[in-house]
C-alpha positions as semicolon CSV with decimal commas, in nm:
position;residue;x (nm);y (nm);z (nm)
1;X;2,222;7,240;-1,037
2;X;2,041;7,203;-0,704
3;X;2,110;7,279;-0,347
4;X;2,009;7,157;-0,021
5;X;1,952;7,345;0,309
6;X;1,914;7,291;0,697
7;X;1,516;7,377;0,760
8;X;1,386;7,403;1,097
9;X;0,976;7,450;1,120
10;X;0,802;7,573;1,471
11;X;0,574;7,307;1,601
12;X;0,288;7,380;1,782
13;X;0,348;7,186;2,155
14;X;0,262;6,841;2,197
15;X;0,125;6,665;2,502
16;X;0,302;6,689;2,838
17;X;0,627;6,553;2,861
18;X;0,687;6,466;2,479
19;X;1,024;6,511;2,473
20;X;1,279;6,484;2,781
21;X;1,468;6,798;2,669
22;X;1,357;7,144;2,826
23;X;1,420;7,332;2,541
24;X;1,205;7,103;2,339
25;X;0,920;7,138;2,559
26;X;0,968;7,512;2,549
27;X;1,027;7,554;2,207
28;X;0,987;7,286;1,963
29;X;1,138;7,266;1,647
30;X;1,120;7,004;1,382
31;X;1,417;6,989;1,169
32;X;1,496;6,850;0,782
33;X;1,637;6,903;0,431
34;X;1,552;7,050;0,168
35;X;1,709;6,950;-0,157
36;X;1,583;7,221;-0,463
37;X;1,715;7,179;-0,819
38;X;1,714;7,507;-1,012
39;X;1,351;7,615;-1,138
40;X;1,236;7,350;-0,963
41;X;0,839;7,413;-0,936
42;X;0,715;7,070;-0,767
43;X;0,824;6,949;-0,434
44;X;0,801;6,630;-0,264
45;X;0,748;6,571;0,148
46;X;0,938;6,269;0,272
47;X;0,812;6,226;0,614
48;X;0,761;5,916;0,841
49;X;0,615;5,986;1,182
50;X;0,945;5,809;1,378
51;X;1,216;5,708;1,099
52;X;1,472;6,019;1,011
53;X;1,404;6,060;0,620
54;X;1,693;6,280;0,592
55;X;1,923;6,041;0,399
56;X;1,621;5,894;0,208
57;X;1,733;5,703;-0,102
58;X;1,504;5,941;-0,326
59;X;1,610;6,267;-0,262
60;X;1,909;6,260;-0,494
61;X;1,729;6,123;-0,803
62;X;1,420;6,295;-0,745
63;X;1,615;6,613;-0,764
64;X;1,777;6,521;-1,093
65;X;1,438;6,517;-1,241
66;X;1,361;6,876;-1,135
67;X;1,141;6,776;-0,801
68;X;1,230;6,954;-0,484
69;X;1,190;6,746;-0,185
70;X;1,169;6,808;0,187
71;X;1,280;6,542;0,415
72;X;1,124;6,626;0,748
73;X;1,151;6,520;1,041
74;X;0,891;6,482;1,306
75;X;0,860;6,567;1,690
76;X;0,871;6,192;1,777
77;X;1,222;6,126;1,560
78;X;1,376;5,843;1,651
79;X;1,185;5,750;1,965
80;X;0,792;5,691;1,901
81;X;0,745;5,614;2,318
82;X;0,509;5,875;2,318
83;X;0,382;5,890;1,984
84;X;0,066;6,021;1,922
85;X;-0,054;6,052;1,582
86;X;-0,255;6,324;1,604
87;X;0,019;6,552;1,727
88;X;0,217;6,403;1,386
89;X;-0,074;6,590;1,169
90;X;0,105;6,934;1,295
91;X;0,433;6,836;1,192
92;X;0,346;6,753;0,844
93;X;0,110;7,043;0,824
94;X;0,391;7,275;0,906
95;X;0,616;7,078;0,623
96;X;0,316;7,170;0,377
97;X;0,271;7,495;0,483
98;X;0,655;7,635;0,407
99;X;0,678;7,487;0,110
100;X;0,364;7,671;-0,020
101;X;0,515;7,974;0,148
102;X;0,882;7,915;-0,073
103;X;0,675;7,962;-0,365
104;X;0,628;7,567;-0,495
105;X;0,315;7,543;-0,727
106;X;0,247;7,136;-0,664
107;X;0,299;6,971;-0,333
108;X;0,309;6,613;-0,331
109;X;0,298;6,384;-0,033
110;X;0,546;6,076;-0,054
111;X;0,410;5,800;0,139
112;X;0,687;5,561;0,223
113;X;0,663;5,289;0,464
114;X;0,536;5,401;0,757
115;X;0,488;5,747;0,570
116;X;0,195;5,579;0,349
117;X;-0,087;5,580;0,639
118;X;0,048;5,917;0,796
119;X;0,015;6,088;0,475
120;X;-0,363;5,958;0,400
121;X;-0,425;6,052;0,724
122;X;-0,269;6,391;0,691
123;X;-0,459;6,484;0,319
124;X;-0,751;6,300;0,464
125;X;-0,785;6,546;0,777
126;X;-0,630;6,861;0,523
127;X;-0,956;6,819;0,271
128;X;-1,217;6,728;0,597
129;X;-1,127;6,821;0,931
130;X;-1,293;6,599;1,218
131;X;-1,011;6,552;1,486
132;X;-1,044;6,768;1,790
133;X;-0,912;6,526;2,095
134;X;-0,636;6,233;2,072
135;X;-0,824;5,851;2,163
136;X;-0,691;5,906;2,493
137;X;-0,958;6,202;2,490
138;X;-0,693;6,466;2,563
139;X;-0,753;6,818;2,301
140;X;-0,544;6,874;2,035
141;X;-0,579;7,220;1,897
142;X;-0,586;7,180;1,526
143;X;-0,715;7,430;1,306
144;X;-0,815;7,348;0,923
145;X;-0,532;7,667;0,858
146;X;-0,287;7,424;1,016
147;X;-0,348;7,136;0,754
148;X;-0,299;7,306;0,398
149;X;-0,437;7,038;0,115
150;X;-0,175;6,857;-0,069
151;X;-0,187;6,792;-0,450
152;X;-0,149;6,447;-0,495
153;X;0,017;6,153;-0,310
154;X;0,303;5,909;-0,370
155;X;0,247;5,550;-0,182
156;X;0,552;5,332;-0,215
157;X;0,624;4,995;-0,027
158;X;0,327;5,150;0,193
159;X;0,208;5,008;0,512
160;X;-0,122;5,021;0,553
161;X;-0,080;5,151;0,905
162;X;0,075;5,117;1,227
163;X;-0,199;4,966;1,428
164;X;-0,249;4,715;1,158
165;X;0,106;4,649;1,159
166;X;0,063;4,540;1,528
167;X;-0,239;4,333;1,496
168;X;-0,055;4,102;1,224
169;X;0,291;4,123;1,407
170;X;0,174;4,089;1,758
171;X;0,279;3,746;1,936
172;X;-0,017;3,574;2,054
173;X;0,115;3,285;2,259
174;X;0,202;3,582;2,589
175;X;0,043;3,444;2,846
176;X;0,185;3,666;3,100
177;X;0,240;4,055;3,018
178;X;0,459;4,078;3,283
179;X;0,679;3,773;3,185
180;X;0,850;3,799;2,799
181;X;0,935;3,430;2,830
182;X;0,536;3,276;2,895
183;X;0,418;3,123;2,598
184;X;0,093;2,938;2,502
185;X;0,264;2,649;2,267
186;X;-0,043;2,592;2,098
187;X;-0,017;2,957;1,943
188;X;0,336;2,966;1,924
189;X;0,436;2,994;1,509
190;X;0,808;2,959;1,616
191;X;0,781;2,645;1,875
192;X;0,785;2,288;1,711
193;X;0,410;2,230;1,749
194;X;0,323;2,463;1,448
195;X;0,600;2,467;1,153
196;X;0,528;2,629;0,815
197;X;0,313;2,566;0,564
198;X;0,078;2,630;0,839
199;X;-0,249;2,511;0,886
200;X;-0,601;2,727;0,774
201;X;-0,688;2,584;1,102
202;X;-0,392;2,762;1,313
203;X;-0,328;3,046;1,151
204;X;-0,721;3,130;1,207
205;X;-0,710;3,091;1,528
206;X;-0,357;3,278;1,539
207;X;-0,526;3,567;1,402
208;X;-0,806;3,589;1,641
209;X;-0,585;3,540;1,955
210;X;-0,358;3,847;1,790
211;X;-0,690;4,037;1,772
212;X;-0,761;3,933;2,155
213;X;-0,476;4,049;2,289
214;X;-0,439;4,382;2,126
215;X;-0,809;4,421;2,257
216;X;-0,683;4,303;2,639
217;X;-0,370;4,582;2,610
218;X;-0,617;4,850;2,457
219;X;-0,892;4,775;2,738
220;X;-0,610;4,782;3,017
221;X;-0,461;5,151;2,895
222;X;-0,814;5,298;2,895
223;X;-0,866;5,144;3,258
224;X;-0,553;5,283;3,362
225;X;-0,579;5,609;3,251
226;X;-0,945;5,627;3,366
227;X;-0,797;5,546;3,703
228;X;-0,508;5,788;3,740
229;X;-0,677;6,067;3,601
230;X;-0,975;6,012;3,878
231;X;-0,674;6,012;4,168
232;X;-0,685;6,290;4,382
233;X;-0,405;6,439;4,203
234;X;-0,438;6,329;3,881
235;X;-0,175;6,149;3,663
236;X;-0,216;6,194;3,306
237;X;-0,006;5,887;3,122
238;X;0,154;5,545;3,230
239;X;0,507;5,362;3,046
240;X;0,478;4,995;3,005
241;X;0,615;4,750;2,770
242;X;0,475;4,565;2,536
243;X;0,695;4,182;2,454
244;X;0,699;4,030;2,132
245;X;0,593;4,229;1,820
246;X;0,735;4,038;1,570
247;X;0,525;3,731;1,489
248;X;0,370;3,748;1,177
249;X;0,347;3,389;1,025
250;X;0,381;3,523;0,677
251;X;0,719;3,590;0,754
252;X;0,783;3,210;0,795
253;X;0,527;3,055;0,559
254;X;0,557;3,245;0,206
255;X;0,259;3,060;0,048
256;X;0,100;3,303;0,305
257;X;0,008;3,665;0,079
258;X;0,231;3,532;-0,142
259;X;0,459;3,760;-0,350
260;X;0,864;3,731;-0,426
261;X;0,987;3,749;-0,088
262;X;1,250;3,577;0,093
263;X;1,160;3,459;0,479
264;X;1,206;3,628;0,801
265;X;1,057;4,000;0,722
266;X;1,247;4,286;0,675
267;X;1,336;4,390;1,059
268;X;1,511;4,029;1,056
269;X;1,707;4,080;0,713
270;X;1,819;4,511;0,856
271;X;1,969;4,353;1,175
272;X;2,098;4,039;1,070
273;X;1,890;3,816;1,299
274;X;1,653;3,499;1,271
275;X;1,264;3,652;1,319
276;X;1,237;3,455;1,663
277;X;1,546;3,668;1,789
278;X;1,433;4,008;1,669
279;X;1,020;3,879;1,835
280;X;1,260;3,844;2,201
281;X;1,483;4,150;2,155
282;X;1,463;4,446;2,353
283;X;1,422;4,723;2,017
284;X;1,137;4,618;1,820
285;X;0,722;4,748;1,736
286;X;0,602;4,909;2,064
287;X;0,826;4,766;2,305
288;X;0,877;5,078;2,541
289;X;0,519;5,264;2,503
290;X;0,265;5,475;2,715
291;X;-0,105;5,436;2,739
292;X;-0,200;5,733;2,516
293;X;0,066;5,639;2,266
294;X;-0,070;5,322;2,249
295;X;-0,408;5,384;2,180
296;X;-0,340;5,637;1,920
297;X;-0,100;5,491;1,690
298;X;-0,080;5,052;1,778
299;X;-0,411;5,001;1,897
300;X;-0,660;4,854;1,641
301;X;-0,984;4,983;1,784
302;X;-0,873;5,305;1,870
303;X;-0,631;5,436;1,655
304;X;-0,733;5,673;1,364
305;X;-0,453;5,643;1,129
306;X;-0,594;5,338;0,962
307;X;-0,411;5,440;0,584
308;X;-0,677;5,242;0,343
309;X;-0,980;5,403;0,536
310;X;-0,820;5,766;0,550
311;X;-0,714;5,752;0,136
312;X;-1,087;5,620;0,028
313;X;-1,141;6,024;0,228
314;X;-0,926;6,169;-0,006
315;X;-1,003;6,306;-0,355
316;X;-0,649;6,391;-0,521
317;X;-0,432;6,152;-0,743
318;X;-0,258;5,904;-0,647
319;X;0,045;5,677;-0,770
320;X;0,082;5,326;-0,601
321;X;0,483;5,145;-0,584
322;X;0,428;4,811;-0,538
323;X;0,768;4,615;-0,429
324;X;0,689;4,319;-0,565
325;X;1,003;4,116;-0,318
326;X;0,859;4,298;0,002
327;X;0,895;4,142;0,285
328;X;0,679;4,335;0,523
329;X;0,405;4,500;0,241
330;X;0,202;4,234;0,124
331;X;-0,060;4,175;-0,184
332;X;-0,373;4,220;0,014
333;X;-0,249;4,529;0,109
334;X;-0,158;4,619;-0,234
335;X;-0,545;4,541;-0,305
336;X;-0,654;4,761;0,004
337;X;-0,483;5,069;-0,120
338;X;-0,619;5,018;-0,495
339;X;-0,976;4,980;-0,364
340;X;-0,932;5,294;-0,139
341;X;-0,775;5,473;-0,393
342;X;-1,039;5,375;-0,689
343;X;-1,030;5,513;-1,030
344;X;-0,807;5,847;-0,873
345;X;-0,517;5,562;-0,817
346;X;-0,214;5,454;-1,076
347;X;-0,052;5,172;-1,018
348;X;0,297;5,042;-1,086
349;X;0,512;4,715;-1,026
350;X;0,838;4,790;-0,877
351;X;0,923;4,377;-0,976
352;X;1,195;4,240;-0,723
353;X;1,175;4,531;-0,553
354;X;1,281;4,481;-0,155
355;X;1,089;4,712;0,128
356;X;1,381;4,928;0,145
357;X;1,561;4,872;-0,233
358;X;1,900;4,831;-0,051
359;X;2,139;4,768;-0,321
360;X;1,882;4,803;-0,592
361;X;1,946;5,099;-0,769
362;X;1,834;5,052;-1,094
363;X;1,480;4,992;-0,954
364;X;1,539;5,353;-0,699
365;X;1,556;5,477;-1,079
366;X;1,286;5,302;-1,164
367;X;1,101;5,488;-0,902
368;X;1,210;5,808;-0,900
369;X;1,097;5,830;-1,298
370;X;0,751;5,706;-1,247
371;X;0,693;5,972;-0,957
372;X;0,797;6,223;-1,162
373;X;0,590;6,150;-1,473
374;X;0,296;6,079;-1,247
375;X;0,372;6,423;-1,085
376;X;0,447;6,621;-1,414
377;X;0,045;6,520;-1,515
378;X;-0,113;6,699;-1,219
């Protein structure tokens, strides 16, 4: 028997203008579902900082075998313009903090996705707090009462963090910010100068022109917000967009980190469209963004939510998912997260497993029975 509930949490406020509703602003709320079997003792957090967990393909069979779990929401639902990671900490602090208040003995952390680095970030900050300010250098007023410690965490087809995500995905060829259609062809993976397999050669210098321009976007927000903030009447934050995301060459060339998957990564196979499409479209990785946002959760010098680093910071167990058919998660992040983890770190092959297990349920299953008898041992 089990039951599932509406919960709404009080957030502490964000920065200015998070959210374009009043009421938000005035009195924020963060809102999910909690699905409790009978007895139930152990509860799960599903959280990702921007995706809507609520309809998560593991809260059904988790619940069958007796684990609670929480699909919360953050602040940033569904819109992660303004994201700021640190602000994201509060959120799943809050999570934590009512289901230790409901009476749940073990909390476990279910890093999914973009869930895996926010949740090593999260423990990481809940056993060691060191964040007072957001990279932007604006305070955020977190309190170690505000982060309760977690008892173990669940990584499962688990990026190894949103900044990282951009530095592999980020199109390199832009010549022009200010144009989406300029393109160097001699760093172009989708143009017919560079097909795959591609060269050691080109995808080395790929790499280090993706590095270059993340560095060029990062050094123009911190300009920009040194120079409105010094106006006469200061201006905290500037939008901008940022073109092409979505230009990783493993998703072409799958001798590349080489596991089972099929071509185009998985933001091509959810909407249906070739990879070069979905790198021109208007919705993909930090195409409408602001200059803190961006140097908190894309930028690669600046953001803090690196997951690998954060986990090695951790000390509870840990249970590793790898989808062996991912088309986004890769083996050398597999690696990362087993290194960071160390001995404290189980690990399991999910094999044929697809980022998102759409029409896999047998290996959902799969899953949800080696959380729980990784979470029954703590």
């Amino acid at each position: 028997m089990e039951s599932s509930e509406l919960v709404v949490l009080e957030a502490k406020p964000g920065a200015a203008m998070d959210s374009q509703s009043g009421l938000h602003t005035g009195r924020p709320r963060i809102y999910g579902k909690l699905t409790r079997p009978t007895g139930s003792k152990t509860a799960a957090l599903l959280l990702h900082p921007t995706s809507n967990y609520m309809g998560h393909y593991l809260i059904e069979p988790l619940a069958r075998r007796g684990i609670a779990t929480l699909a919360q929401n953050t602040r940033y639902v569904g819109n992660d313009s303004l994201l700021q990671m640190e602000y994201v900490l509060l959120d799943v602090g809050a999570a934590v903090s009512y289901l230790r208040s409901i009476g749940f003995e073990r909390v476990v952390l279910i890093g999914n996705s973009g869930g895996a680095a926010t949740m090593s970030f999260y423990q990481a900050q809940a056993e060691k707090l060191t964040i007072s300010d957001t990279p932007a250098g604006d305070p955020v007023h977190i309190k170690p009462e505000d982060l309760p410690k977690a008892d173990g965490i669940a990584l499962t087809a688990s990026h190894i963090g949103r900044a990282r995500v951009m530095l592999s995905a980020i199109d390199p060829s832009v010549t022009d910010e200010s144009d989406p259609l300029s393109t160097n062809p001699e760093l172009d993976m989708y143009g017919p100068a560079h097909t795959p397999p591609y060269s050691p050669d080109f995808v080395a210098r790929y790499r280090a022109a993706q590095h270059e321009r993340v560095k060029r976007i990062s050094d123009r927000a911190i300009e920009r917000l040194r120079y409105l903030r010094s106006l006469p009447e200061p201006i905290h934050d500037e939008a901008f967009i940022v073109y092409r995301t979505y230009a990783d060459p493993r998703y072409l060339d799958l001798s590349l980190d080489a596991n089972q998957r099929v071509a185009g990564g998985i933001r091509s196979h959810s909407h249906k469209m070739g990879p070069k499409a979905v790198n021109y479209s208007t919705n993909s990785l930090a195409r409408f963004t602001t200059c803190t946002a961006w140097l908190s959760q894309w930028s690669f010098d600046h953001s803090r939510a690196d997951g690998p680093q954060n986990l090695a910071r951790t000390s509870v167990p840990i249970v590793l998912l790898e989808h062996t058919a991912d088309a986004s998660v890769y083996p050398s992040h597999m690696e990362e997260w087993r290194q960071a983890g160390g001995e404290r770190l189980v690990s399991h092959d999910i094999v044929g497993g697809t980022h998102y297990l759409f029409n896999q349920p047998a290996l959902i299953e799969q899953s949800a029975d080696l959380i729980r008898d990784w979470a029954n041992r703590l």
